[in-house]
mmCIF file as gemmi writes it, N, C-alpha and C atoms, coordinates in Angstrom:
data_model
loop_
_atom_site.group_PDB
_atom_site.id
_atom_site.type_symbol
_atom_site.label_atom_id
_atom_site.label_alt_id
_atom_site.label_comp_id
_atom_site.label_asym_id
_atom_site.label_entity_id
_atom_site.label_seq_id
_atom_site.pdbx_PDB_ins_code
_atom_site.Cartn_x
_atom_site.Cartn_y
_atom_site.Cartn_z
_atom_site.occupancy
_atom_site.B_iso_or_equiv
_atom_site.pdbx_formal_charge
_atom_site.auth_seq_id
_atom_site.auth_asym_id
_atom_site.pdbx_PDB_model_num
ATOM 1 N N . UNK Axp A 1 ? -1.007 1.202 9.636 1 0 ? 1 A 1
ATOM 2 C CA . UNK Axp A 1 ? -2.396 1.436 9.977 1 0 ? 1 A 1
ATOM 3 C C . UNK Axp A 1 ? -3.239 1.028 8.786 1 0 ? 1 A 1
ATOM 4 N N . UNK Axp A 2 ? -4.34 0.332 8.93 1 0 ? 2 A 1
ATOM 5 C CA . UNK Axp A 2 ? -5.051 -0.097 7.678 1 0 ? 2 A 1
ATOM 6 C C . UNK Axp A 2 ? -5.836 0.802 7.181 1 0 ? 2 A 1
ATOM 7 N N . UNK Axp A 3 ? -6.023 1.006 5.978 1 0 ? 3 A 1
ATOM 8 C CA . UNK Axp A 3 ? -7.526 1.935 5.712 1 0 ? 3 A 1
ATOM 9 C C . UNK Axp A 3 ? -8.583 2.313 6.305 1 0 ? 3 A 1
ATOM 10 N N . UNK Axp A 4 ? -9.363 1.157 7.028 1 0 ? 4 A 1
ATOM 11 C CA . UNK Axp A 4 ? -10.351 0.684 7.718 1 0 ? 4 A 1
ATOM 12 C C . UNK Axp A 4 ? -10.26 1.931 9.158 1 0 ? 4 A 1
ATOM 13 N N . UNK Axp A 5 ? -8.888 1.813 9.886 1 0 ? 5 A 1
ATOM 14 C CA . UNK Axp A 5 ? -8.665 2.553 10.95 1 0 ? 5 A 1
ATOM 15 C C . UNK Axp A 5 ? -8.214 3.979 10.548 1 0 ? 5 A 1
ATOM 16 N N . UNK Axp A 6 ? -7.412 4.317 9.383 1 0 ? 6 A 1
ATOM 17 C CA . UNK Axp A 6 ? -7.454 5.679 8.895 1 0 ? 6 A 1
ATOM 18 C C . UNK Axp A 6 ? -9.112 6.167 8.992 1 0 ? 6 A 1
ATOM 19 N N . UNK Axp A 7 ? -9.903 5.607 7.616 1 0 ? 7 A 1
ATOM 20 C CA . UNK Axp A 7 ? -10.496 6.148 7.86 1 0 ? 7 A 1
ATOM 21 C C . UNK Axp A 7 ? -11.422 6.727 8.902 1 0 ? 7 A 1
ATOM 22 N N . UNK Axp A 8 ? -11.684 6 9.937 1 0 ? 8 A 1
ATOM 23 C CA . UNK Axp A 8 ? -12.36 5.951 11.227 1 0 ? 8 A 1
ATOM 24 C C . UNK Axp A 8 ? -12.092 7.338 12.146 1 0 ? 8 A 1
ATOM 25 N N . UNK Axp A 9 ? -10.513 7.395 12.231 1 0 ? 9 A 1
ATOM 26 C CA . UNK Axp A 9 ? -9.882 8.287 12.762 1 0 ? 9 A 1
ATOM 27 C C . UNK Axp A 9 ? -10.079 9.538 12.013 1 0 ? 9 A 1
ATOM 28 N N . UNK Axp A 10 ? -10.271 9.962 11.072 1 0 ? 10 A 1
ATOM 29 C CA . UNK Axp A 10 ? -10.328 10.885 9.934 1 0 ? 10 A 1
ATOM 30 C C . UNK Axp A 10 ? -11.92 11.036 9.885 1 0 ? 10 A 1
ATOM 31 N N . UNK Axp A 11 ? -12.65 9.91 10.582 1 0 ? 11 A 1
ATOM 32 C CA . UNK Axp A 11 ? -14.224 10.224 10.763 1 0 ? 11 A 1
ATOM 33 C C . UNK Axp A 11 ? -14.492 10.814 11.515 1 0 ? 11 A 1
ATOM 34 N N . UNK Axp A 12 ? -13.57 10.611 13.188 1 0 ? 12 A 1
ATOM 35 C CA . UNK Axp A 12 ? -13.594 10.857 14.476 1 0 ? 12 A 1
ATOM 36 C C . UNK Axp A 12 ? -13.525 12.108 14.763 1 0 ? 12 A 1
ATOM 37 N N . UNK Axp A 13 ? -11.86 12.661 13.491 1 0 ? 13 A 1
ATOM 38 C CA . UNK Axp A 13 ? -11.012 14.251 14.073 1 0 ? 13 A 1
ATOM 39 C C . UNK Axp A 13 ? -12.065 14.959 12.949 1 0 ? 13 A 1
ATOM 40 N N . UNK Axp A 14 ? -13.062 14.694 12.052 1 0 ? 14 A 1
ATOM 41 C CA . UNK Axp A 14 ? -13.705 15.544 11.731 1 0 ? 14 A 1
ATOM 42 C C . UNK Axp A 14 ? -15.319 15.891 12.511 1 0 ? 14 A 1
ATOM 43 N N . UNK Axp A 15 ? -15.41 15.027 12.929 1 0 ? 15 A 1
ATOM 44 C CA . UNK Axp A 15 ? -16.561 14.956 14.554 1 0 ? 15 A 1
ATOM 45 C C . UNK Axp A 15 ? -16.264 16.184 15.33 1 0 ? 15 A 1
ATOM 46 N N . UNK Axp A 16 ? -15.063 15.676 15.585 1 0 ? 16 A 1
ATOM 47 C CA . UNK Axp A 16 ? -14.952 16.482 17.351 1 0 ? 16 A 1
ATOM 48 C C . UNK Axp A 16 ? -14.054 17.967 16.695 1 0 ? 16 A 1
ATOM 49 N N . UNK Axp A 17 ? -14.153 18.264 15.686 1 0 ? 17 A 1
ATOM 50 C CA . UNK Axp A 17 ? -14.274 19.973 14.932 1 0 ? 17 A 1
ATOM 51 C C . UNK Axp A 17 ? -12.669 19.965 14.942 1 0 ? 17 A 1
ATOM 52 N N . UNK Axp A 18 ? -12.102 19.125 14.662 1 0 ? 18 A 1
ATOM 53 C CA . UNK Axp A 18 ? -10.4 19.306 14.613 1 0 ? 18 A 1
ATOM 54 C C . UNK Axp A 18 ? -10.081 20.125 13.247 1 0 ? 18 A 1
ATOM 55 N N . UNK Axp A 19 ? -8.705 20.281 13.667 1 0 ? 19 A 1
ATOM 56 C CA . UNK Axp A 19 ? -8.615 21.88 11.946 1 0 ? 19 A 1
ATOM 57 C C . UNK Axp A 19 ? -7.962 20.859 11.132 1 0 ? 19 A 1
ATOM 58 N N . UNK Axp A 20 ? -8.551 21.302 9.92 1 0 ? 20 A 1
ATOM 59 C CA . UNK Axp A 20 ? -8.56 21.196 8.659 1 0 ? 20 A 1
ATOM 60 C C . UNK Axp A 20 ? -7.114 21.718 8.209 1 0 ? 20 A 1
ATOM 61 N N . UNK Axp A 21 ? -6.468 20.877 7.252 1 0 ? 21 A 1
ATOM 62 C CA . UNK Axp A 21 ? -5.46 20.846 7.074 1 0 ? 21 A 1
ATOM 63 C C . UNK Axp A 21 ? -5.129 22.538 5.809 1 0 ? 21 A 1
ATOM 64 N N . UNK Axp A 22 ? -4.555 23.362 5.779 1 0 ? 22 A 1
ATOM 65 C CA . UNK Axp A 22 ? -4.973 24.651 5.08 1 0 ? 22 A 1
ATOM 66 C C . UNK Axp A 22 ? -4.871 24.626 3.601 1 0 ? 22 A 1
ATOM 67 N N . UNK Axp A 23 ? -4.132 23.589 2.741 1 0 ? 23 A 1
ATOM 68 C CA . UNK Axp A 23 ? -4.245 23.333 0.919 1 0 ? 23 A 1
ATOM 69 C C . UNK Axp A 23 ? -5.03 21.867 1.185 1 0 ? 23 A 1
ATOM 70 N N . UNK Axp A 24 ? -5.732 22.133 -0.567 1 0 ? 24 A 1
ATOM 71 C CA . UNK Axp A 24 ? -5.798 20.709 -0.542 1 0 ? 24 A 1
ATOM 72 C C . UNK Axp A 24 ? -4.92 20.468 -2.34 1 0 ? 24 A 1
ATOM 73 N N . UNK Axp A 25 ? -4.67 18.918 -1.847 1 0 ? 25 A 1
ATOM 74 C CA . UNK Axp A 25 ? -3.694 19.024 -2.885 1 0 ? 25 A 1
ATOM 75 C C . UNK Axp A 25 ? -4.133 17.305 -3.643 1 0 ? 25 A 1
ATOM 76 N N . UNK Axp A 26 ? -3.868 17.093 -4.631 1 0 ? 26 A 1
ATOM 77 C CA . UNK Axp A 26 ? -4.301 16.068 -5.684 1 0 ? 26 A 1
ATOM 78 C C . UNK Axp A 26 ? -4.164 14.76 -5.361 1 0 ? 26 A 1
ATOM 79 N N . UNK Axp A 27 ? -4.842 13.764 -4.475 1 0 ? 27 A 1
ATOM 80 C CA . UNK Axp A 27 ? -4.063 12.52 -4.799 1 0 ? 27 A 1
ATOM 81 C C . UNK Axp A 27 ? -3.366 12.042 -3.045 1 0 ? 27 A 1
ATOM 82 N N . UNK Axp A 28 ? -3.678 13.292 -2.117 1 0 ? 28 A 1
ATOM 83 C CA . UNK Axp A 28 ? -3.301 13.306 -0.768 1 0 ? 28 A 1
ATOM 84 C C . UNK Axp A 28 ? -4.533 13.614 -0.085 1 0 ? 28 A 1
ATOM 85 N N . UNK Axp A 29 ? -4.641 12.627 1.155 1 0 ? 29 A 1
ATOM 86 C CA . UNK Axp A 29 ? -5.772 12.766 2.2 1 0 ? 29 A 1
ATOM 87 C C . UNK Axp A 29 ? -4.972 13.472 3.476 1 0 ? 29 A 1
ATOM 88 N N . UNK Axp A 30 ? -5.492 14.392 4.574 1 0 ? 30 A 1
ATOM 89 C CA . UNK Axp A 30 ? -5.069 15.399 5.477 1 0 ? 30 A 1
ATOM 90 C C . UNK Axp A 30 ? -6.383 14.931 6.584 1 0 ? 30 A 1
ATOM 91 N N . UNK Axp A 31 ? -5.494 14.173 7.669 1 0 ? 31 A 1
ATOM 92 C CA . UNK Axp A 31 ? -6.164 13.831 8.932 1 0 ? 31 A 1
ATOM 93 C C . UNK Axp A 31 ? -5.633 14.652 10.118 1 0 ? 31 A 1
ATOM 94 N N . UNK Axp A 32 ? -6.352 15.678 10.498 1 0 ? 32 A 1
ATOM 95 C CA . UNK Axp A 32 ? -5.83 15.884 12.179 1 0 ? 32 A 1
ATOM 96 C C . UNK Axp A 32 ? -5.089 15.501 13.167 1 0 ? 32 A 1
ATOM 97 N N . UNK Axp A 33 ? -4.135 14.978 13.623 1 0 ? 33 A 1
ATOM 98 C CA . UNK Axp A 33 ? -3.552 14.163 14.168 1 0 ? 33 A 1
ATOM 99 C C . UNK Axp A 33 ? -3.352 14.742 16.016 1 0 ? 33 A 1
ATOM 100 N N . UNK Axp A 34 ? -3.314 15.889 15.918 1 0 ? 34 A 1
ATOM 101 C CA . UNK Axp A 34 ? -3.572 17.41 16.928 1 0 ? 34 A 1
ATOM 102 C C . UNK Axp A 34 ? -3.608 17.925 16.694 1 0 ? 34 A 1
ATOM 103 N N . UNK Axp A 35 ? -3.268 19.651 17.422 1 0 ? 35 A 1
ATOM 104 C CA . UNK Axp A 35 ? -3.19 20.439 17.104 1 0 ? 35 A 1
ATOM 105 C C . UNK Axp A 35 ? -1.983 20.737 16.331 1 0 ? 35 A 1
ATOM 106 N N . UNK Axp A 36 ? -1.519 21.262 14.739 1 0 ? 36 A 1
ATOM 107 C CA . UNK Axp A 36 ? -0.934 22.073 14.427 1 0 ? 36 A 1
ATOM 108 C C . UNK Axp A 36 ? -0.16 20.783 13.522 1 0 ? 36 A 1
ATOM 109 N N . UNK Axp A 37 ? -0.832 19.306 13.499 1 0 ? 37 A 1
ATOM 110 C CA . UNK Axp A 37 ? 0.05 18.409 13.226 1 0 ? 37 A 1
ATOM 111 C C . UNK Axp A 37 ? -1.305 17.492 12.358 1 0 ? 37 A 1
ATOM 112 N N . UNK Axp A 38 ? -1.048 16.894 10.954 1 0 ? 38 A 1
ATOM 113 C CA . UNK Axp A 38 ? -1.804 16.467 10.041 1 0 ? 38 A 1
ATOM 114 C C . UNK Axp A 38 ? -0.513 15.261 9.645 1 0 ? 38 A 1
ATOM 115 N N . UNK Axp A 39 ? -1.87 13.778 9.646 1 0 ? 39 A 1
ATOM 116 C CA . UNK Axp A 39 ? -1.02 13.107 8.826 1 0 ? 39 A 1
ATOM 117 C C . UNK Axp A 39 ? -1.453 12.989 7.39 1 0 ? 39 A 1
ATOM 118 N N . UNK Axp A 40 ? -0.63 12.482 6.922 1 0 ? 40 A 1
ATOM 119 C CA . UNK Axp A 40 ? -0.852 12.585 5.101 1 0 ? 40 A 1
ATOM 120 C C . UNK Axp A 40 ? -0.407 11.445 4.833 1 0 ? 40 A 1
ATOM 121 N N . UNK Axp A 41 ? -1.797 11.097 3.777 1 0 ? 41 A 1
ATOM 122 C CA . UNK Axp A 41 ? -1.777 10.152 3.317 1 0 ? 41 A 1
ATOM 123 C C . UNK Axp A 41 ? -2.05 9.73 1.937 1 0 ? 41 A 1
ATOM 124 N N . UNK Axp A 42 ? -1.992 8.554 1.125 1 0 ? 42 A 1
ATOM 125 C CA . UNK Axp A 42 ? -2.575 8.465 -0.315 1 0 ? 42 A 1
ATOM 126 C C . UNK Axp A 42 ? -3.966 8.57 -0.032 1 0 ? 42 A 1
ATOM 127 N N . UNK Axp A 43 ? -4.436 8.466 -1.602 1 0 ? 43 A 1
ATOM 128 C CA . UNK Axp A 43 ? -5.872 8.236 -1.614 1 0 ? 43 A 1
ATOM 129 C C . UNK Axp A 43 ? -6.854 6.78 -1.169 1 0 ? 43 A 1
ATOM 130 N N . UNK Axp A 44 ? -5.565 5.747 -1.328 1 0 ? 44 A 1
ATOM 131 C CA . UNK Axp A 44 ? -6.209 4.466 -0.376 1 0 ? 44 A 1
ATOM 132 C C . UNK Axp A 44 ? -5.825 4.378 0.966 1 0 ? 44 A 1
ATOM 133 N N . UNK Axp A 45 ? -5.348 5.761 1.52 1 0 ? 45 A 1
ATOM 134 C CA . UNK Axp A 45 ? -5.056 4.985 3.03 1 0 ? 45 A 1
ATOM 135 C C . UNK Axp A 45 ? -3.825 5.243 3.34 1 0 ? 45 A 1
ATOM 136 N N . UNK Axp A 46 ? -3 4.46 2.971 1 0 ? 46 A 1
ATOM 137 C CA . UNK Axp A 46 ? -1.644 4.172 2.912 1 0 ? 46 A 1
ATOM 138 C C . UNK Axp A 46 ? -0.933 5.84 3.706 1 0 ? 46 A 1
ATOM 139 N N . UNK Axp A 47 ? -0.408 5.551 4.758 1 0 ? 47 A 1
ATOM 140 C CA . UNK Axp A 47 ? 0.217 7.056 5.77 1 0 ? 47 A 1
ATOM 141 C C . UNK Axp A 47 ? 1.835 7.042 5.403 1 0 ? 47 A 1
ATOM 142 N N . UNK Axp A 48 ? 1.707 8.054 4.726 1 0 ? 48 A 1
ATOM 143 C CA . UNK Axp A 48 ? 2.688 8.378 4.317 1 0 ? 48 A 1
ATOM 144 C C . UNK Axp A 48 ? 3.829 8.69 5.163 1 0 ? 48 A 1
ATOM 145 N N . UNK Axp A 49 ? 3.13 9.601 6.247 1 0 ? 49 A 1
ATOM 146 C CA . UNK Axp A 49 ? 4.144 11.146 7.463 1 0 ? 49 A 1
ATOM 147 C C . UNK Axp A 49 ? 3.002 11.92 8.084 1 0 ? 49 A 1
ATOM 148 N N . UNK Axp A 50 ? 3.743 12.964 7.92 1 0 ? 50 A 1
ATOM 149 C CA . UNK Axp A 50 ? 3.122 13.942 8.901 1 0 ? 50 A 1
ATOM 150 C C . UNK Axp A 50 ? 3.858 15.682 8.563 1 0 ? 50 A 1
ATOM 151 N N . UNK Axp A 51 ? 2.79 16.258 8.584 1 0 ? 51 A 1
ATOM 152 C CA . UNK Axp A 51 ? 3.182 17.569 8.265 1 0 ? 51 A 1
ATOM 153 C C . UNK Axp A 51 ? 2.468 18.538 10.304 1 0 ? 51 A 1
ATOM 154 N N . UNK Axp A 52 ? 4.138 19.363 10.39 1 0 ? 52 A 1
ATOM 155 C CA . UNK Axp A 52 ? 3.69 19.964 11.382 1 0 ? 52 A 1
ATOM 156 C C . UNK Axp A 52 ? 3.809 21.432 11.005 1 0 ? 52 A 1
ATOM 157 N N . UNK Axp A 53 ? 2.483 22.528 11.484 1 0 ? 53 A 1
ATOM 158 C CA . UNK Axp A 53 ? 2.899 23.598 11.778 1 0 ? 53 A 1
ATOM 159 C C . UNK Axp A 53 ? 3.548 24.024 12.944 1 0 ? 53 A 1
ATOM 160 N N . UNK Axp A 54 ? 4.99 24.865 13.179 1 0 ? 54 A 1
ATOM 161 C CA . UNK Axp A 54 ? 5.856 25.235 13.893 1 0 ? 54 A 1
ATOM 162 C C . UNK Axp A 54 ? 6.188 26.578 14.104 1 0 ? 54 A 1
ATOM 163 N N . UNK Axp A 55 ? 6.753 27.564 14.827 1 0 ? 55 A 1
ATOM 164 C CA . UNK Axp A 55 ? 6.621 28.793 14.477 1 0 ? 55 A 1
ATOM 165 C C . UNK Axp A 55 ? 8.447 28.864 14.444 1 0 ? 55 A 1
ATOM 166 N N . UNK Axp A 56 ? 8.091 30.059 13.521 1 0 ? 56 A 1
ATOM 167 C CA . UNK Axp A 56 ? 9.588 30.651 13.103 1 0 ? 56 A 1
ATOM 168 C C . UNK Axp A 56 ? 10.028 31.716 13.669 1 0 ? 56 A 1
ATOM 169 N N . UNK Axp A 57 ? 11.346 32.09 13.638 1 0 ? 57 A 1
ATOM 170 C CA . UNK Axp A 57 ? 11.324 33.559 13.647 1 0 ? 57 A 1
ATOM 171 C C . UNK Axp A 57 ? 10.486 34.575 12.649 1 0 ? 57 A 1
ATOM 172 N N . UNK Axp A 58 ? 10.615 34.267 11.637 1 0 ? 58 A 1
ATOM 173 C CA . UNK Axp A 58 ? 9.883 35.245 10.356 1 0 ? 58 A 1
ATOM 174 C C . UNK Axp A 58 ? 8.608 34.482 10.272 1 0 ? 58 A 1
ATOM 175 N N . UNK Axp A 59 ? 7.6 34.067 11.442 1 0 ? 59 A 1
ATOM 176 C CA . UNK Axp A 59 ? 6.268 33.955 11.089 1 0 ? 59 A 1
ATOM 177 C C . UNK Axp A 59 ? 5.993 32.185 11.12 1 0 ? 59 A 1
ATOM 178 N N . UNK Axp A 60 ? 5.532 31.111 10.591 1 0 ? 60 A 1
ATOM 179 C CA . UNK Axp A 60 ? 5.21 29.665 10.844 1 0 ? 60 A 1
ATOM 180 C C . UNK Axp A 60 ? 5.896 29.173 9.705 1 0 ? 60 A 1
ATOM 181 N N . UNK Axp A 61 ? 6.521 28.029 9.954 1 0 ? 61 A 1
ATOM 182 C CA . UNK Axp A 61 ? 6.992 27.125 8.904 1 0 ? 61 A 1
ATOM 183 C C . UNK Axp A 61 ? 6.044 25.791 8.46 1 0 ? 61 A 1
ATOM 184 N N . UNK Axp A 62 ? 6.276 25.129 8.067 1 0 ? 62 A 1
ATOM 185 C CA . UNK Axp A 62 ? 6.108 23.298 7.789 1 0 ? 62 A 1
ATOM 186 C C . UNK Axp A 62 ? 6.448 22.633 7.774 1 0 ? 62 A 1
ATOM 187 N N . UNK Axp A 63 ? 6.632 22.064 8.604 1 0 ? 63 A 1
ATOM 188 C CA . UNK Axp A 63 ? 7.879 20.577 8.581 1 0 ? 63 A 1
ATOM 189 C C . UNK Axp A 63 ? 6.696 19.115 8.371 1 0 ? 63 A 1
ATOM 190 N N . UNK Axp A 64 ? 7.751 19.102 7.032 1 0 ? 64 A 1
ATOM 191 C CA . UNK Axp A 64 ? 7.174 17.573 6.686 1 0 ? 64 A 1
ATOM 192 C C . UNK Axp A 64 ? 8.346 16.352 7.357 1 0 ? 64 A 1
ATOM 193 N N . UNK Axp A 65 ? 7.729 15.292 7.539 1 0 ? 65 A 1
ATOM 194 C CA . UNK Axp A 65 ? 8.335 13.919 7.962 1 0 ? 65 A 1
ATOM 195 C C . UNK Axp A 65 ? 7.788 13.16 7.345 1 0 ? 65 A 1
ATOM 196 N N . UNK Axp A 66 ? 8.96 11.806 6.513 1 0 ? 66 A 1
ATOM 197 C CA . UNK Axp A 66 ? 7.915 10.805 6.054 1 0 ? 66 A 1
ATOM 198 C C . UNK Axp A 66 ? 8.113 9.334 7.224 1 0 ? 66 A 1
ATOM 199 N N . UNK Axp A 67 ? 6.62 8.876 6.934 1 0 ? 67 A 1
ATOM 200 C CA . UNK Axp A 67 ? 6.69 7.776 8.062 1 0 ? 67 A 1
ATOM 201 C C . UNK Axp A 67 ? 7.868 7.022 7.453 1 0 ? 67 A 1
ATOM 202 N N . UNK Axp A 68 ? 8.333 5.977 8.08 1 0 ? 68 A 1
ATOM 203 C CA . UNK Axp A 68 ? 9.018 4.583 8.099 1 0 ? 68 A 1
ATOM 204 C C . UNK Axp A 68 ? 8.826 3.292 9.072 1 0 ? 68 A 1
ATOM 205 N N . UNK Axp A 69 ? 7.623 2.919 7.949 1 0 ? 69 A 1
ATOM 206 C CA . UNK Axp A 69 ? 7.115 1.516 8.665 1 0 ? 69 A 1
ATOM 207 C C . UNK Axp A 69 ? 7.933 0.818 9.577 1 0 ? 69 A 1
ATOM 208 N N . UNK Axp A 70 ? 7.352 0.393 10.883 1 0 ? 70 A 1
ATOM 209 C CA . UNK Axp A 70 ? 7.998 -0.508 11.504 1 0 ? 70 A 1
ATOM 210 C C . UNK Axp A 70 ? 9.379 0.329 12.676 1 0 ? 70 A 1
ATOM 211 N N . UNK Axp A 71 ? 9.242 1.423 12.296 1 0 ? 71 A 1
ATOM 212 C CA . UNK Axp A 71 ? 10.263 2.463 13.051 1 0 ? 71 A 1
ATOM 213 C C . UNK Axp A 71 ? 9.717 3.583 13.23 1 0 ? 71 A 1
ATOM 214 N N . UNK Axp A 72 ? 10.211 3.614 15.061 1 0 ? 72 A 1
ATOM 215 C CA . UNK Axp A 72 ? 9.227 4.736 16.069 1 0 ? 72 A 1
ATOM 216 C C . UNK Axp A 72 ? 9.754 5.829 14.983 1 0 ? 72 A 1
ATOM 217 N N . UNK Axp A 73 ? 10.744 6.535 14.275 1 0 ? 73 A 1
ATOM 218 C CA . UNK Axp A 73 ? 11.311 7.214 14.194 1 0 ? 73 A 1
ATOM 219 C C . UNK Axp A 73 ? 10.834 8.072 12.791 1 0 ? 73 A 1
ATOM 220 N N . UNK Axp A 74 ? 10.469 9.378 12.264 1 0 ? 74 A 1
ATOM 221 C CA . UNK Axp A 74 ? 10.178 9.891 10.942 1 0 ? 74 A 1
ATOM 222 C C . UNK Axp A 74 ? 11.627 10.373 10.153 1 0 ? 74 A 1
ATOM 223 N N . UNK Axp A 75 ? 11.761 10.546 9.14 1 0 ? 75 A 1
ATOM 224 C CA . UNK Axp A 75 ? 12.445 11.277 8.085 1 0 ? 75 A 1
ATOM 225 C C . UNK Axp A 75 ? 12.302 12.396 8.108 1 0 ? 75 A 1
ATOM 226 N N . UNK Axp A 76 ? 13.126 13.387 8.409 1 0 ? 76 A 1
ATOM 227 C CA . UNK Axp A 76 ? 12.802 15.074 8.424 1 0 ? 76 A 1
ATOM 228 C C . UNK Axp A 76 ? 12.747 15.466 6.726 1 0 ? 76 A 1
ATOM 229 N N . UNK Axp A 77 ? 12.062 15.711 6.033 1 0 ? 77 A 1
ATOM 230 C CA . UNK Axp A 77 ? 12.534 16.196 4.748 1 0 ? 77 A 1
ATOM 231 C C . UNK Axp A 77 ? 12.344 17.361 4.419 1 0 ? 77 A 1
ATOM 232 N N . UNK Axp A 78 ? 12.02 18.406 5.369 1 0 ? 78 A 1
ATOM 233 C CA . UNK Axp A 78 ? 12.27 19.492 5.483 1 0 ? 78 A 1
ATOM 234 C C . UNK Axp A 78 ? 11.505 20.362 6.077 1 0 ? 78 A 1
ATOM 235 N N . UNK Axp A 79 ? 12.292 22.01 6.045 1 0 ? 79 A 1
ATOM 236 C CA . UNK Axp A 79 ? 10.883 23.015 6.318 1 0 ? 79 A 1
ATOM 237 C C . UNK Axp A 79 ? 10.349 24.115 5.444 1 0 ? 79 A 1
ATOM 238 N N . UNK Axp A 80 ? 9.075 24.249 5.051 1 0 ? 80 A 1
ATOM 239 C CA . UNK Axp A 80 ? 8.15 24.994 3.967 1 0 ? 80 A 1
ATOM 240 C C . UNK Axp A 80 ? 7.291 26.139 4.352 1 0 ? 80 A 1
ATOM 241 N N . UNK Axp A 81 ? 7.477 26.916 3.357 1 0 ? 81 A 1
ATOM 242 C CA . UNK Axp A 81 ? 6.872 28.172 4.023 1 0 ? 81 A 1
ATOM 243 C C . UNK Axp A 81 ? 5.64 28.244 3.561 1 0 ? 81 A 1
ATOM 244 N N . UNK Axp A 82 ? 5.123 26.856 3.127 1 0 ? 82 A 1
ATOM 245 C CA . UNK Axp A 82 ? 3.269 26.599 2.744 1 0 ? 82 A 1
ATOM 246 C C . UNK Axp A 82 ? 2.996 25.658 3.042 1 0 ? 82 A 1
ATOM 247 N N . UNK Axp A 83 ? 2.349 25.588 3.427 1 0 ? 83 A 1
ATOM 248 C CA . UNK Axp A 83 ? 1.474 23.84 3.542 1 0 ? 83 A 1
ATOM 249 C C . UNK Axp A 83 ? 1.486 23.407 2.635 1 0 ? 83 A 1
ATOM 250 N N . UNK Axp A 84 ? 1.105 23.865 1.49 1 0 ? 84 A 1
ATOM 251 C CA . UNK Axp A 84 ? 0.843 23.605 -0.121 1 0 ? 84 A 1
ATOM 252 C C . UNK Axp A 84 ? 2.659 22.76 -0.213 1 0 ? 84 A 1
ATOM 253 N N . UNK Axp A 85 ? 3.612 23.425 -0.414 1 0 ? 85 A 1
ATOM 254 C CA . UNK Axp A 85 ? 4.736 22.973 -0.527 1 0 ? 85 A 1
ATOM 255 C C . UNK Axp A 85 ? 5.098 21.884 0.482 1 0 ? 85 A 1
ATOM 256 N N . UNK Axp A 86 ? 4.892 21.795 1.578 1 0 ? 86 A 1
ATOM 257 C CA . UNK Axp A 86 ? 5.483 20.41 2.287 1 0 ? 86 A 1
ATOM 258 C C . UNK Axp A 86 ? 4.728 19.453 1.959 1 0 ? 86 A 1
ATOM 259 N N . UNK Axp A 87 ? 2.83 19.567 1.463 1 0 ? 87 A 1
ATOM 260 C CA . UNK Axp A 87 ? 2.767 18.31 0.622 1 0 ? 87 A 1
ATOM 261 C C . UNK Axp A 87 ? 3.116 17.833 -0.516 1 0 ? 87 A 1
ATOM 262 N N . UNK Axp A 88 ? 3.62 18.449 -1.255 1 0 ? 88 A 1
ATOM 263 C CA . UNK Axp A 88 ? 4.143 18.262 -2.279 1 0 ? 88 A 1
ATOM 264 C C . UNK Axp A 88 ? 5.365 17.175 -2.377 1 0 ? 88 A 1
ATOM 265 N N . UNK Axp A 89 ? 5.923 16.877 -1.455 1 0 ? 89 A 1
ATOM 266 C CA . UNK Axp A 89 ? 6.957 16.32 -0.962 1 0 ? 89 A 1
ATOM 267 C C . UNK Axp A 89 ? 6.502 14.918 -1.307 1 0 ? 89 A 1
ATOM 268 N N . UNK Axp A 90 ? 5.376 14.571 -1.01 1 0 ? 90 A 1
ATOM 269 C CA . UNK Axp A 90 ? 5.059 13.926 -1.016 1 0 ? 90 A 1
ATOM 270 C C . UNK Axp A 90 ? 4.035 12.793 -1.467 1 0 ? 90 A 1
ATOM 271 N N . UNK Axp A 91 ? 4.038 13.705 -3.217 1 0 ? 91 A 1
ATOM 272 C CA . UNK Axp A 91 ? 3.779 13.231 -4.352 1 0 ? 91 A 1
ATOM 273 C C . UNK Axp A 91 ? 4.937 13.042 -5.019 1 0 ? 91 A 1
């Protein structure tokens, strides 16, 4: 996805009152993607994955995925009991 269309989309899901991703963290942009699901990205653009909130037995987790260009398919790299921590992953 180019910059050009990140940002647009990230213009759009903050329009139509989509939630806000819950840390913010250094060096990572947090787009709406639906409900309960944010993609993450660098500071030029560049889409990294996707962080989902999921529910647990003991309360909500985070599952981060990193994209892989060119393949329908994400990288599970795990599940976090912060938002703060599954982006991290990904610095």
């Amino acid at each position: 996805m180019s910059e050009i269309m990140f940002r647009s989309r990230v213009a759009a899901g903050a329009a139509s009152g989509s939630e806000r991703f819950p840390a913010d963290v250094p060096g990572l942009r947090f787009a709406s993607a639906r409900s309960n699901l944010w993609r993450v990205a660098t500071a030029d653009g560049t889409v990294l994955g996707h962080i989902e909130r999921v529910a647990a037995a003991d309360g909500e987790r985070y599952l981060a995925r990193r994209a892989r260009p060119g393949l329908a398919h994400a990288i599970e790299l795990g599940r976090f009991a912060t938002s703060r921590d599954a982006a991290e992953v990904f610095r």
